[in-house]
Each structure stands twice: as C-alpha cells, then as structure tokens.
N, CA, C and O atoms as CSV, one atom per row, in Angstrom:
chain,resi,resn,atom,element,x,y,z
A,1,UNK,N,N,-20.535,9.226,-1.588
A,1,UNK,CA,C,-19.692,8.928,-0.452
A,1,UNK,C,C,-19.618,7.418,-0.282
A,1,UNK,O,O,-20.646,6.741,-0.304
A,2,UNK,N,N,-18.164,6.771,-0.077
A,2,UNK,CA,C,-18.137,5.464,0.341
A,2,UNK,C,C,-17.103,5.357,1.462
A,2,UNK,O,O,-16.113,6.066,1.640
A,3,UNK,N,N,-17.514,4.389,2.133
A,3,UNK,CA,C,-16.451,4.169,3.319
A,3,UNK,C,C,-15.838,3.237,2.558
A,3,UNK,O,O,-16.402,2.926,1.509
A,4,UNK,N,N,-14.329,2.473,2.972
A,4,UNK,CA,C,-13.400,1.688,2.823
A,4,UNK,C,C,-13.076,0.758,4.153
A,4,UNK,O,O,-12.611,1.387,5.104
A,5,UNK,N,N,-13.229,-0.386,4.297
A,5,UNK,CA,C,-12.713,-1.128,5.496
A,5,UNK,C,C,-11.815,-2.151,4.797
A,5,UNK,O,O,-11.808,-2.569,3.639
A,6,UNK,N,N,-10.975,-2.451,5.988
A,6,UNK,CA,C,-10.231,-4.004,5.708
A,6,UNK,C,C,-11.199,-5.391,5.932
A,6,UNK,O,O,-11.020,-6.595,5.746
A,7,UNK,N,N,-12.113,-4.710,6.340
A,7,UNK,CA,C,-12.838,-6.308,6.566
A,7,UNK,C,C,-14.020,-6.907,5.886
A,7,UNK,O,O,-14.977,-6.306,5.398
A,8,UNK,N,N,-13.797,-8.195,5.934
A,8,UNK,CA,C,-14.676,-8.974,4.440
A,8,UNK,C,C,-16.114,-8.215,4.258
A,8,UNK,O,O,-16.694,-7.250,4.757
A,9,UNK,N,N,-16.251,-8.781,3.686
A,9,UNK,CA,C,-17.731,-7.901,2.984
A,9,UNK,C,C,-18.760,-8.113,3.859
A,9,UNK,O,O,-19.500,-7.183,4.179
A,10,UNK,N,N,-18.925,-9.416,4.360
A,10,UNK,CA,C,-20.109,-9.926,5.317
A,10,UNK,C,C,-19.988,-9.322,6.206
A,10,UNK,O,O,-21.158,-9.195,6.567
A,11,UNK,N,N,-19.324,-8.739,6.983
A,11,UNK,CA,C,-18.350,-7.586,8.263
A,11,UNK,C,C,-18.864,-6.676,8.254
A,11,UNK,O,O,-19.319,-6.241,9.312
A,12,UNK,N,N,-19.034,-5.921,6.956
A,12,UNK,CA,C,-18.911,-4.539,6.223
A,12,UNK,C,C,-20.603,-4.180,5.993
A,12,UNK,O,O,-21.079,-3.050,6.097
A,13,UNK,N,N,-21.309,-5.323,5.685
A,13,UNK,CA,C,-22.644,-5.275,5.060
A,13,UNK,C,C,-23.412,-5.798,6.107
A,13,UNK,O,O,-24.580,-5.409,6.066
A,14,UNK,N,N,-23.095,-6.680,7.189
A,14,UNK,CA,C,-23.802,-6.152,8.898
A,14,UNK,C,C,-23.913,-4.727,9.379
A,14,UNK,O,O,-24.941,-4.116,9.671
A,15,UNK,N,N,-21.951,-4.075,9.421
A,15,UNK,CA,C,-22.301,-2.954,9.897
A,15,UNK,C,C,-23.176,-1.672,9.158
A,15,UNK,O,O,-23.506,-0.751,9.906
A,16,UNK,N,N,-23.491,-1.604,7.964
A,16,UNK,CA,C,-24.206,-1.070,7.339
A,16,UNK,C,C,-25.870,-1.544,7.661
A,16,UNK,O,O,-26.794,-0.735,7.575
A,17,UNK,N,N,-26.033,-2.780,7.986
A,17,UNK,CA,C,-27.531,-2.929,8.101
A,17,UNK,C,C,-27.514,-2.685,9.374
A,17,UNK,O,O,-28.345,-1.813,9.628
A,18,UNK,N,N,-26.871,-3.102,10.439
A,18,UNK,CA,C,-27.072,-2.733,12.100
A,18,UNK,C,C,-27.216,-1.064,12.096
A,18,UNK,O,O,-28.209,-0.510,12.568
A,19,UNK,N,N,-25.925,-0.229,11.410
A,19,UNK,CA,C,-26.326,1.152,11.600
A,19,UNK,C,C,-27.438,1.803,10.694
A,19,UNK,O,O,-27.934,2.929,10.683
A,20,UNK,N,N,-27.598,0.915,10.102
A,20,UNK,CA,C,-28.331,1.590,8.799
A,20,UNK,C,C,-27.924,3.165,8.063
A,20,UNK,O,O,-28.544,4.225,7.983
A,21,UNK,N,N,-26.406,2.661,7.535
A,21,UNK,CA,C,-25.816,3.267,6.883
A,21,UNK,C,C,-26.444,3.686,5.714
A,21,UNK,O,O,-27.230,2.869,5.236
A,22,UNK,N,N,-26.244,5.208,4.867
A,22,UNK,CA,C,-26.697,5.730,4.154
A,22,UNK,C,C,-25.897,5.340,2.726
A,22,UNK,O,O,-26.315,5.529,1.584
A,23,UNK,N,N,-24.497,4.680,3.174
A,23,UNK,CA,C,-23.687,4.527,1.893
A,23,UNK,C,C,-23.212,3.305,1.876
A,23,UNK,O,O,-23.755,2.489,2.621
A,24,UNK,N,N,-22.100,2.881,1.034
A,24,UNK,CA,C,-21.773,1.508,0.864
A,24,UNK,C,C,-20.313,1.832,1.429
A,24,UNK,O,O,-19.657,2.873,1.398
A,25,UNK,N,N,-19.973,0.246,2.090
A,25,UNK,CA,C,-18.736,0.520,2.890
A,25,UNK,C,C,-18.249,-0.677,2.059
A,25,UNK,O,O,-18.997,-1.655,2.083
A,26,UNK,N,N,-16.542,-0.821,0.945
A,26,UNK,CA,C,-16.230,-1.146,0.364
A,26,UNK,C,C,-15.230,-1.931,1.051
A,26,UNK,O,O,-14.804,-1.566,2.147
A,27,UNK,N,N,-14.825,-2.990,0.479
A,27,UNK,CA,C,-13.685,-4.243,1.515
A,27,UNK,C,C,-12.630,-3.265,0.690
A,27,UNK,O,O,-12.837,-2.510,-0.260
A,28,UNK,N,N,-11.352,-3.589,1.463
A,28,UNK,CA,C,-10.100,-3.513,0.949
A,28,UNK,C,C,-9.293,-4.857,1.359
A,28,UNK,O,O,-8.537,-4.756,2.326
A,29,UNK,N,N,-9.356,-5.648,0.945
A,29,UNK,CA,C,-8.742,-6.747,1.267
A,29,UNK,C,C,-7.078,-6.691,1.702
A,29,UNK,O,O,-6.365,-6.080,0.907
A,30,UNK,N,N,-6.471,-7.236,2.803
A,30,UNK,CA,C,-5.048,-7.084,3.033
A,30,UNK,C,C,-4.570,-5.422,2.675
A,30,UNK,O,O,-3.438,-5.079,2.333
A,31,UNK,N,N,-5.774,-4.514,2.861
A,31,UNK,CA,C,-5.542,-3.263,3.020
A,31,UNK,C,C,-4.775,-2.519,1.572
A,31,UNK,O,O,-4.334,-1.371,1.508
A,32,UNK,N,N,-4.780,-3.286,0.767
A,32,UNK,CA,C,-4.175,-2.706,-0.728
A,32,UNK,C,C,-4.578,-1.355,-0.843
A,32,UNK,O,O,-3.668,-0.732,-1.390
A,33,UNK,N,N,-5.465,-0.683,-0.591
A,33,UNK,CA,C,-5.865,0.382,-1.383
A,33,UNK,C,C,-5.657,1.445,-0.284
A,33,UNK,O,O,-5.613,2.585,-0.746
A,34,UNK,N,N,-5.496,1.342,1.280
A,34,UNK,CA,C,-5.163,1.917,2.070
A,34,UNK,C,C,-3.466,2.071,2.373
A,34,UNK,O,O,-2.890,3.038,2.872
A,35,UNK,N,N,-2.921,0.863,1.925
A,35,UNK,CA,C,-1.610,1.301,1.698
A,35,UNK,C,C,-0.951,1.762,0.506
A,35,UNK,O,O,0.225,2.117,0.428
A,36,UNK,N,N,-2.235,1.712,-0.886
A,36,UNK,CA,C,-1.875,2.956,-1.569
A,36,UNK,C,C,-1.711,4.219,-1.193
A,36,UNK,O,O,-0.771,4.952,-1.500
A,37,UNK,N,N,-2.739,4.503,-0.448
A,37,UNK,CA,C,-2.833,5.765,0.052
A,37,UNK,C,C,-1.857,6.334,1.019
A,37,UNK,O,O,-1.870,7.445,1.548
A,38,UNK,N,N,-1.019,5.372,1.145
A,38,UNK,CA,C,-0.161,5.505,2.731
A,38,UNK,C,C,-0.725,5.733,3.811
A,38,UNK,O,O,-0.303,6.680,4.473
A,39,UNK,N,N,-1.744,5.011,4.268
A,39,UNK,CA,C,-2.515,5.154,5.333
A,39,UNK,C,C,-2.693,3.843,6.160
A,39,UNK,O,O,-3.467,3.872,7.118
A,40,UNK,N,N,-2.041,2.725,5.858
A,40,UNK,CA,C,-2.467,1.297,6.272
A,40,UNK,C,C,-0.837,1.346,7.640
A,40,UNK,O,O,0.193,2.015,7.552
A,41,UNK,N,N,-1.226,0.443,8.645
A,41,UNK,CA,C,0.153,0.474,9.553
A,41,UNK,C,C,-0.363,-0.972,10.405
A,41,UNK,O,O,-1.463,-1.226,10.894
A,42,UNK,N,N,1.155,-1.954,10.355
A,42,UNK,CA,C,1.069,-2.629,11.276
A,42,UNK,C,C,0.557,-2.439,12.526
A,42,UNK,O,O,0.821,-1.434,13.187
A,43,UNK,N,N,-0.240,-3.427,12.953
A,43,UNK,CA,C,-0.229,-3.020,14.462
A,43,UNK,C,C,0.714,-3.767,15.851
A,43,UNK,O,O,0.841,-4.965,16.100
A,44,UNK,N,N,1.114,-2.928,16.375
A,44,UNK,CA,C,2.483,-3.758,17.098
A,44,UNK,C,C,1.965,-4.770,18.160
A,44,UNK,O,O,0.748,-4.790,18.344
A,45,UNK,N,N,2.763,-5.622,18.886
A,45,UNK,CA,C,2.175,-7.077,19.369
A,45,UNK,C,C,1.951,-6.732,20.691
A,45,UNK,O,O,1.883,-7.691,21.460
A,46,UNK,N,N,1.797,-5.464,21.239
A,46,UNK,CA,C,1.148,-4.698,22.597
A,46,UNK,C,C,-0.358,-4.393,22.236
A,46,UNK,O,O,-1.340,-4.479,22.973
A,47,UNK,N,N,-0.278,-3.968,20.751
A,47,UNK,CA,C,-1.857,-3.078,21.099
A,47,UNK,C,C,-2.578,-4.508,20.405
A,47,UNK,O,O,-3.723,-4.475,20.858
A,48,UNK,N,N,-2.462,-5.719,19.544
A,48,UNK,CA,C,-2.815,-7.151,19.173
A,48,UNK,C,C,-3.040,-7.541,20.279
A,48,UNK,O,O,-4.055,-8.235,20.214
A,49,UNK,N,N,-2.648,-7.491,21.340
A,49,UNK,CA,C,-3.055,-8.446,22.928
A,49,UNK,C,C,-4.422,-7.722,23.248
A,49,UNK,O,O,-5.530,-8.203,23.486
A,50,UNK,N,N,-3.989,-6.409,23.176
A,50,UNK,CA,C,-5.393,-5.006,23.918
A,50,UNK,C,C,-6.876,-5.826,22.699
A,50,UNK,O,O,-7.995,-6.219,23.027
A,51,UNK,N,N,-6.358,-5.811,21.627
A,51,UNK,CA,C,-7.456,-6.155,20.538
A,51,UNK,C,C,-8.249,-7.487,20.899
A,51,UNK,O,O,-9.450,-7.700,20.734
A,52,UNK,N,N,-7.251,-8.356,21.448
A,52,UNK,CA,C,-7.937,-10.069,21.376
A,52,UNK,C,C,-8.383,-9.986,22.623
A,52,UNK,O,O,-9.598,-10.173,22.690
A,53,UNK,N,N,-7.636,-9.686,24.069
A,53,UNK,CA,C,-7.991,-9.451,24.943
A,53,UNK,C,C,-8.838,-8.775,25.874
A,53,UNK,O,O,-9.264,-9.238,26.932
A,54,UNK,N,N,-9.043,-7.661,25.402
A,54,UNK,CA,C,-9.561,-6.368,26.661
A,54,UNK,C,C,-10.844,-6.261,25.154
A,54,UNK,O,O,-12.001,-6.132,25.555
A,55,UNK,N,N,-10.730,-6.294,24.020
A,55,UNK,CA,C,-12.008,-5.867,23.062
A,55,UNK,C,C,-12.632,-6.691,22.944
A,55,UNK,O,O,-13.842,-6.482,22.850
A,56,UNK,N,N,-12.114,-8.064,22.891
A,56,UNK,CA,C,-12.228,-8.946,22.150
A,56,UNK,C,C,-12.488,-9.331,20.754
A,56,UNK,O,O,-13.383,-10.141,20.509
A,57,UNK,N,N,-11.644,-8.717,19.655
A,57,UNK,CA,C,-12.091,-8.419,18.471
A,57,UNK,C,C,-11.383,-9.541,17.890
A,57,UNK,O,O,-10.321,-9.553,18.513
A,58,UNK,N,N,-11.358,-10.668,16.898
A,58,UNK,CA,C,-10.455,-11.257,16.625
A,58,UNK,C,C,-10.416,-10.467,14.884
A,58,UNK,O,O,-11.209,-10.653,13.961
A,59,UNK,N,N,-9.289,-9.647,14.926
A,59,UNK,CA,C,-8.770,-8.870,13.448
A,59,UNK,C,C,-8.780,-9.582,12.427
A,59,UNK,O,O,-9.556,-9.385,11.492
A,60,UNK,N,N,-7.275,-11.199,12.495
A,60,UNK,CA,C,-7.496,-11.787,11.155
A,60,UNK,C,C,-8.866,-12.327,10.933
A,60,UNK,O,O,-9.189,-12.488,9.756
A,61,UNK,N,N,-9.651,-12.606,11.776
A,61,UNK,CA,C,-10.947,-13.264,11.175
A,61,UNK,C,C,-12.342,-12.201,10.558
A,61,UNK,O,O,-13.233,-12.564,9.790
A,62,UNK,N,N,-12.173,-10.924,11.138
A,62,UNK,CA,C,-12.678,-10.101,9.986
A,62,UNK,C,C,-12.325,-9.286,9.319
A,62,UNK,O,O,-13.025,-8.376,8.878
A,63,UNK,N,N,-11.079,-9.476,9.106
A,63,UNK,CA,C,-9.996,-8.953,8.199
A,63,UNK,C,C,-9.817,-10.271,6.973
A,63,UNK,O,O,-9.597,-10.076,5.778
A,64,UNK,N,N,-9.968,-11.523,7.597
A,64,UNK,CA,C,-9.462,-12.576,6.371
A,64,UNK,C,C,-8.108,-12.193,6.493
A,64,UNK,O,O,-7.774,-12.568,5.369
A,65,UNK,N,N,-7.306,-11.843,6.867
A,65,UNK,CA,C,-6.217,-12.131,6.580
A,65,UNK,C,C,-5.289,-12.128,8.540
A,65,UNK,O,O,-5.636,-11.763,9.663
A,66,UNK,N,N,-4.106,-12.734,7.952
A,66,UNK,CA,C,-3.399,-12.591,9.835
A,66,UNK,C,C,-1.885,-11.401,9.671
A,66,UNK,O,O,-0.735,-11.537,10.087
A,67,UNK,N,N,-2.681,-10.028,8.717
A,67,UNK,CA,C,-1.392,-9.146,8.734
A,67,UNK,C,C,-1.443,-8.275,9.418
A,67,UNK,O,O,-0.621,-7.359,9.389
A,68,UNK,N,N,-2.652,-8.352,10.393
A,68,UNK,CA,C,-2.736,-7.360,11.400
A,68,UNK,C,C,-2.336,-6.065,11.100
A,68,UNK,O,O,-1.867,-5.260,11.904
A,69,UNK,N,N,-2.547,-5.879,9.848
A,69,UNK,CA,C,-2.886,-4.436,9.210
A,69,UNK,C,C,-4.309,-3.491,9.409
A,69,UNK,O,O,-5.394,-3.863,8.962
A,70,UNK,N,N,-4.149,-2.443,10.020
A,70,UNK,CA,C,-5.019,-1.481,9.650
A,70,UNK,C,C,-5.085,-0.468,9.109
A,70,UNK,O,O,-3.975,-0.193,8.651
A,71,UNK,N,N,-6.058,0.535,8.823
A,71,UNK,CA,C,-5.942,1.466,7.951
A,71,UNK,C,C,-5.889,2.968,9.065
A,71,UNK,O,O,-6.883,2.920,9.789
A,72,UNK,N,N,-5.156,4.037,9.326
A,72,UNK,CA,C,-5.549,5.200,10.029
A,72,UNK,C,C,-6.945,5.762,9.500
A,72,UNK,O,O,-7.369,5.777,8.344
A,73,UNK,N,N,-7.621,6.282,10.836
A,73,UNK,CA,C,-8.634,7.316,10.063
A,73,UNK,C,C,-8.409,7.965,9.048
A,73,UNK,O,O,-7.380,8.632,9.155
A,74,UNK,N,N,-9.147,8.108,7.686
A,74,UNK,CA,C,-8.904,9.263,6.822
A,74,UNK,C,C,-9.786,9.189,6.144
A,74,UNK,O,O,-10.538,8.247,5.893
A,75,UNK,N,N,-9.730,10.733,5.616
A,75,UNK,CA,C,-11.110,11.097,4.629
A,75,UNK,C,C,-10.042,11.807,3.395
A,75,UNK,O,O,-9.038,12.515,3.474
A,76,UNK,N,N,-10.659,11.344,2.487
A,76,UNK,CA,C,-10.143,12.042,1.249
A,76,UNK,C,C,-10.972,12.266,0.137
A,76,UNK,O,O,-11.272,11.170,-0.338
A,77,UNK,N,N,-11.488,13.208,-0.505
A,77,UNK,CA,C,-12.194,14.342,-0.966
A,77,UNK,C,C,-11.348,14.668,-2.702
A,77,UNK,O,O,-10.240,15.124,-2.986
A,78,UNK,N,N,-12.593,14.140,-3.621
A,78,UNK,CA,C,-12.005,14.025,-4.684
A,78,UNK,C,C,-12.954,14.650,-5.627
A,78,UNK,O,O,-14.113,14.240,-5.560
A,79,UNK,N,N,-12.625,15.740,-6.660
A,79,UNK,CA,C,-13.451,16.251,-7.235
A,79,UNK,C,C,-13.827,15.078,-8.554
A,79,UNK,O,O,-13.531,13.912,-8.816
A,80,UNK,N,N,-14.666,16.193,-9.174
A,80,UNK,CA,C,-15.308,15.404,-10.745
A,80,UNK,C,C,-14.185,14.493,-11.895
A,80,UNK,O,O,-14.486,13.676,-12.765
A,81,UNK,N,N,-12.946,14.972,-11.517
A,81,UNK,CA,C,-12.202,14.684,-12.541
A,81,UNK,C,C,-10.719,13.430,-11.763
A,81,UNK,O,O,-9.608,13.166,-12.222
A,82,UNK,N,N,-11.504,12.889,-10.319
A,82,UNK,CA,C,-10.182,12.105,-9.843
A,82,UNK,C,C,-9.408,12.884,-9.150
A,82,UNK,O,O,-8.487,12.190,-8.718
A,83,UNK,N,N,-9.276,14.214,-8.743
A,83,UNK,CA,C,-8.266,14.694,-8.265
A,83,UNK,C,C,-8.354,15.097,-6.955
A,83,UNK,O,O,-9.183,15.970,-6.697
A,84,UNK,N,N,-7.582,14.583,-5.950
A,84,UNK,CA,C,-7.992,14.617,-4.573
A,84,UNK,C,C,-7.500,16.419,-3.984
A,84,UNK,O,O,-6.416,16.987,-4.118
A,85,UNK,N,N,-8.841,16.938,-3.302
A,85,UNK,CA,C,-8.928,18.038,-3.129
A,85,UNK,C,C,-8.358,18.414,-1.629
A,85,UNK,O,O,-7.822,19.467,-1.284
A,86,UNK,N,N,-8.603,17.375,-0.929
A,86,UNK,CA,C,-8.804,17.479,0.407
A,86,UNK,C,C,-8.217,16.302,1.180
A,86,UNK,O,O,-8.547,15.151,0.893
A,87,UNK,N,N,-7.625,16.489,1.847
A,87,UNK,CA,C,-7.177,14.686,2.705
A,87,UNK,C,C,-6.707,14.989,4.098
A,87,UNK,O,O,-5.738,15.707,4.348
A,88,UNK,N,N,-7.358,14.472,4.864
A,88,UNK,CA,C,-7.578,14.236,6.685
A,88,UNK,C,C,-7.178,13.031,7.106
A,88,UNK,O,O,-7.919,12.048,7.105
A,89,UNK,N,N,-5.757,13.026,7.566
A,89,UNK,CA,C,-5.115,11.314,8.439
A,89,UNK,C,C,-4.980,11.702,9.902
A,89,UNK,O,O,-4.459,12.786,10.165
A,90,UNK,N,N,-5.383,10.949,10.824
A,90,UNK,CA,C,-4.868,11.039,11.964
A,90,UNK,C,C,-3.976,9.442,12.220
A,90,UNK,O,O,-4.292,8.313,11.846
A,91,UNK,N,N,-2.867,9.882,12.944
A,91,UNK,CA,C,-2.543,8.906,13.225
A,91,UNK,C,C,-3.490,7.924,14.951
A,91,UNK,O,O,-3.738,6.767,15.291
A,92,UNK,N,N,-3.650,9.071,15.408
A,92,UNK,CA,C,-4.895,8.827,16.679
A,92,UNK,C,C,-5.699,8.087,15.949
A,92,UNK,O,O,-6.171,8.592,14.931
A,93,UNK,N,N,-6.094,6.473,16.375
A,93,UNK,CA,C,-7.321,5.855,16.217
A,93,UNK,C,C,-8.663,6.568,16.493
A,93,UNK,O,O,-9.707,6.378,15.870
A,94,UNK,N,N,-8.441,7.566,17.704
A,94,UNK,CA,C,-10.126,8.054,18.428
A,94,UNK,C,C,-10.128,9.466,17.665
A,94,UNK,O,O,-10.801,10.324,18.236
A,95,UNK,N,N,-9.662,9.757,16.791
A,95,UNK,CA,C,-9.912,11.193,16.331
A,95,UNK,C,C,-10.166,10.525,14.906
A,95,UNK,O,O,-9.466,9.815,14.184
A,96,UNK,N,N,-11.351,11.002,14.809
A,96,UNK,CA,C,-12.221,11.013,12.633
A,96,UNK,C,C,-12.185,12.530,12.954
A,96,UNK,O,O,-12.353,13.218,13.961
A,97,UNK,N,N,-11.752,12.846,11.031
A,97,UNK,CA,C,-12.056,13.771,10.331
A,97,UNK,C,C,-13.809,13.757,10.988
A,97,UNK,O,O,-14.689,12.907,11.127
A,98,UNK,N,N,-13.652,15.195,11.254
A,98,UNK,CA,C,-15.415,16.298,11.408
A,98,UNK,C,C,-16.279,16.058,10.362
A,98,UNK,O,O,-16.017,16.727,9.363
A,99,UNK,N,N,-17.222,15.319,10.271
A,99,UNK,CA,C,-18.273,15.728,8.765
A,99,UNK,C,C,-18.741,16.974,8.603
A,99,UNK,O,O,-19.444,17.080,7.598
A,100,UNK,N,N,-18.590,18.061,9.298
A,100,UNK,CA,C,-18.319,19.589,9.356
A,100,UNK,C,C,-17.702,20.048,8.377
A,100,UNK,O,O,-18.252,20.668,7.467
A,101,UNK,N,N,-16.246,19.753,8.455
A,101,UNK,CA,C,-15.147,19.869,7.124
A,101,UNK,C,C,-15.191,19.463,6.523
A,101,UNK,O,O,-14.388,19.758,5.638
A,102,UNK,N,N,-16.143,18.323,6.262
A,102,UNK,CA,C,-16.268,17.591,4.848
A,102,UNK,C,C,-17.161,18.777,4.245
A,102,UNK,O,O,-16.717,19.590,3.434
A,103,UNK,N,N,-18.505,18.780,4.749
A,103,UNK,CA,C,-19.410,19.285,4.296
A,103,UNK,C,C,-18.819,21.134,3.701
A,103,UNK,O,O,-19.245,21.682,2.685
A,104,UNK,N,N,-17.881,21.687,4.587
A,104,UNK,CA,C,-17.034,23.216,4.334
A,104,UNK,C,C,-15.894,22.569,2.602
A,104,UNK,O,O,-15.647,23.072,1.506
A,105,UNK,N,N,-15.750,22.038,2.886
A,105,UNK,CA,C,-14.994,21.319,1.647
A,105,UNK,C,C,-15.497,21.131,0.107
A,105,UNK,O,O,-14.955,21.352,-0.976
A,106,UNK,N,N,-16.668,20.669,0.458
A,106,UNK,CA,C,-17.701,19.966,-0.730
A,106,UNK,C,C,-18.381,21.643,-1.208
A,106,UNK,O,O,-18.512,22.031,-2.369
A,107,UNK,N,N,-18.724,22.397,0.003
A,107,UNK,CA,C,-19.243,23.795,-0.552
A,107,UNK,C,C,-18.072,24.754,-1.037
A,107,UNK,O,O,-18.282,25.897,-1.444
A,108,UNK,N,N,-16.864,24.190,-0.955
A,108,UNK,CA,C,-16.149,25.409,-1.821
A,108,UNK,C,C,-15.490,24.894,-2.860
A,108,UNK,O,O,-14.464,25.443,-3.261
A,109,UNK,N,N,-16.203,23.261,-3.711
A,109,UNK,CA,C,-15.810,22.709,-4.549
A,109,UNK,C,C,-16.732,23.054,-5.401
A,109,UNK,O,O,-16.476,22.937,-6.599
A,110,UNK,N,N,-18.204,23.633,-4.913
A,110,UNK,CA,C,-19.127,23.378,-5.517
A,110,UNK,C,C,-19.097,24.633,-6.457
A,110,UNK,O,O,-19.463,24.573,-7.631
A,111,UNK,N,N,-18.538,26.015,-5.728
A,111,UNK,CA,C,-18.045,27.235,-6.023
A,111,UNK,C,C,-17.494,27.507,-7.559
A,111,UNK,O,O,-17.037,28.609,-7.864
C-alpha cells in the first residue's frame, strides 16, 4: 500500500513520522499522476481564500507549485499483473473510501 500526495516530500515524510504511518506516502509533483488518473481538479478562487484564510494552509508552498491543484479522494486497487480491480473517487473532500472495502476487495482478489 502507498499513499500519493501533491506535496513535496519533506510535507509527506513529516506526515508519516507525526502519524507514524505504516506505508510510504509518494509526492506527485504538479499532480501528474493524479491527473493521469483523472482525479486532480482546480481549486476555484472561493474555496483558495477558505484554504489561506480560515485553515491557514499555504497550498503552493507545500505543493511547490502555485496551480492550486488537488487530487479528489481515491483509492485504486490493482492486482499482480497492473490491472486496476477496484477504484473509489469522491468528489466530496470529507468522504475517503472505507478501509473496510479495501480490505472486502483484497479478500476476493485473493480468491
């Protein structure tokens, strides 16, 4: 299992030591590999104010980049041979794929 973020590695490899993550969370730089997936979306210049303002998160600076791109939640589930079995997008930021259904997923791959 690996997570995918847009943000630099130093970003990515805090939040793994603060949570003490079990896996490695991989940069996607300027979101390339999330907008392979069709999963990456501007964010419009209402919810950029909510981000700098009310979170205080500044995006391009742990993003490295100022495209104010993010990626939607998603999980995607790929067997032995590359071939994606399973794939969970929400467009809702507050809704992640269940690790429930991951785990119902992985046991009827294993089958």
């Amino acid at each position: 299992m690996v997570a995918i973020s847009p943000q630099l590695q130093r970003y990515s490899q805090e939040l793994v030591k603060e949570r003490r993550l079990p896996f490695e969370v991989l940069s996607d730089p300027g979101n390339q590999v999330a907008d392979a997936f069709g999963v990456a979306f501007s964010m419009p210049q209402s919810l950029r104010w909510v981000y700098e303002e009310v979170f205080k998160i500044n995006l391009p600076e742990y993003n490295g980049d100022d495209s104010w791109s993010l990626p939607m939640p998603a999980r995607f589930i790929a067997d032995g041979h590359a071939v994606i079995q399973d794939a969970v997008v929400n467009l809702d930021h507050t809704v992640r794929p269940e690790p429930a259904s991951a785990i119902e997923v992985l046991k009827r791959l294993r089958k």
